[in-house]
N, C-alpha and C positions, 0 to 999 in steps of 0.2 A: 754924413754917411748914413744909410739906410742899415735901419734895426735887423736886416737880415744877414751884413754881414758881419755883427756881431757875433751870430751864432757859430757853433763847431759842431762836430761829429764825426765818431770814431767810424774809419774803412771799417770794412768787411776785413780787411788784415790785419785792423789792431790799430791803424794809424789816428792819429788825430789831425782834422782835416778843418781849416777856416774856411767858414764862407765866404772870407774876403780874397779868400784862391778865384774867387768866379767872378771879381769886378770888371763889369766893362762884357759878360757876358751875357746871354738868355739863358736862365738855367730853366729846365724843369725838372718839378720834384716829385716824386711817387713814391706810391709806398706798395712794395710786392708781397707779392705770396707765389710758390712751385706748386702747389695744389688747389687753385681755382680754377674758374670757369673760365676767368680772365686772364688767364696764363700765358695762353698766345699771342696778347700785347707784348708782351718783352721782345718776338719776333718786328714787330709795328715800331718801338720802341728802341730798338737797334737799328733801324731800316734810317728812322728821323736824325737818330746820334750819326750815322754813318755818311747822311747827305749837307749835316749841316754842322757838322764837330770843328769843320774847317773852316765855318763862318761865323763859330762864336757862338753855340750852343753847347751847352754840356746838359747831359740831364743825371740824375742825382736818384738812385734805388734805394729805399730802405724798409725792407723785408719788415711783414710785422706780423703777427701769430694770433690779430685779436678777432679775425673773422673767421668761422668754421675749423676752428686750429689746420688751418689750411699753409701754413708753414712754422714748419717743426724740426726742423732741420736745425743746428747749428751753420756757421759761418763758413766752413772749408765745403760742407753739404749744399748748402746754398750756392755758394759762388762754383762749384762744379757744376754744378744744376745747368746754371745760368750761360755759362761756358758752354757746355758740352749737348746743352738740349737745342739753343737760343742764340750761340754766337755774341753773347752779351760780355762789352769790352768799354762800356759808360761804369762811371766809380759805381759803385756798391757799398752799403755801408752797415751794420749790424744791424741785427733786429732788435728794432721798438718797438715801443707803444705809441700808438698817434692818436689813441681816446685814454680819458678817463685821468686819474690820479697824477699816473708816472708817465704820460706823455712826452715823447721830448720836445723838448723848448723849441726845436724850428717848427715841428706842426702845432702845437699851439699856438707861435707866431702868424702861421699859414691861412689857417684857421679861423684867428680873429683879425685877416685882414681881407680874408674872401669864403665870406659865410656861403654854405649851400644851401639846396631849396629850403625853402621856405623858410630861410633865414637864420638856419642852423649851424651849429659850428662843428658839430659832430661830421667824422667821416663816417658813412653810412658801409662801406663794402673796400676792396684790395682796389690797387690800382684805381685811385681818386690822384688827380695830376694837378698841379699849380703851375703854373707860367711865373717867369720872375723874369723882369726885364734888365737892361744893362744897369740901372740903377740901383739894383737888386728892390722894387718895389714889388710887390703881390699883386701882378694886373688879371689873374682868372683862374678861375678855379674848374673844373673839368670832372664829372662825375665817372664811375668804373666804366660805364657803357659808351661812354666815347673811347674811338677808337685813334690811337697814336696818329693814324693818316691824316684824321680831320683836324690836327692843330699846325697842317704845314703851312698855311697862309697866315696865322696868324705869329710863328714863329717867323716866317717872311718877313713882314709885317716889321718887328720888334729885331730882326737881325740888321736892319738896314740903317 
């Protein structure tokens, strides 16, 4: 069984979620923010969950407050945000941390198994995406400035 779905993580509702809920599909995993630059990926981001949810993709939100305190919001704030701004209906999960001390355990998993440029584990900015395939392995890693559209072949790819 792959180290990823080991992990859990509380919804955005409080719930406690296994990541062995996602065996057997392509998940991707991000980490949001309501107030970046990169905020109208959730739009991109909703579009990929709504054309391929039915084929075995789930993708996986988890709001994090470490970049420009660009989400500041609690959980009912956020996930109306996401609703009402963005039509966002993929799980959502509380806000973490994904650098530094109190990281949670899946980006630190993420992290040491698909380093960024130049060899880094640090996420640099919001909206950094992982790919995880049916196996749950960590096949890519995907910087803020890629855009949700340009991972459909690859999700293609990994759904078949």
């Amino acid at each position: 069984m792959s180290e990823f779905y080991g992990f859990s993580a509380t919804s955005i509702s409080g719930q406690k979620i296994e990541m062995s809920d996602y065996k057997g599909k392509v998940v991707l995993v991000v980490n949001t923010a309501s107030k970046c630059g990169f905020t109208y990926q959730y739009d991109g981001l909703q579009e990929l969950y709504d054309a391929y949810k039915d084929k075995g993709l789930v993708i996986l939100g988890f709001p994090c407050n470490q970049f420009g305190e660009q989400e500041k919001g609690n959980s009912t704030e956020i996930q109306e945000f996401c609703r009402l701004n963005h039509g966002v209906d993929f799980p959502l999960f509380e806000k973490i941390d994904v650098n530094g001390p109190n990281a949670h355990p899946i980006f630190q998993h993420l992290k040491a198994k698909k380093k960024g440029v130049l060899g880094t584990e640090s996420i640099k900015w919001n909206f950094t995406k992982f790919l995880v395939n049916k196996e749950g392995e960590v096949v890519e890693r995907f910087g803020s400035t890629t855009k949700p559209g340009k991972l459909k072949a690859r999700i293609e790819d990994l759904i078949k």
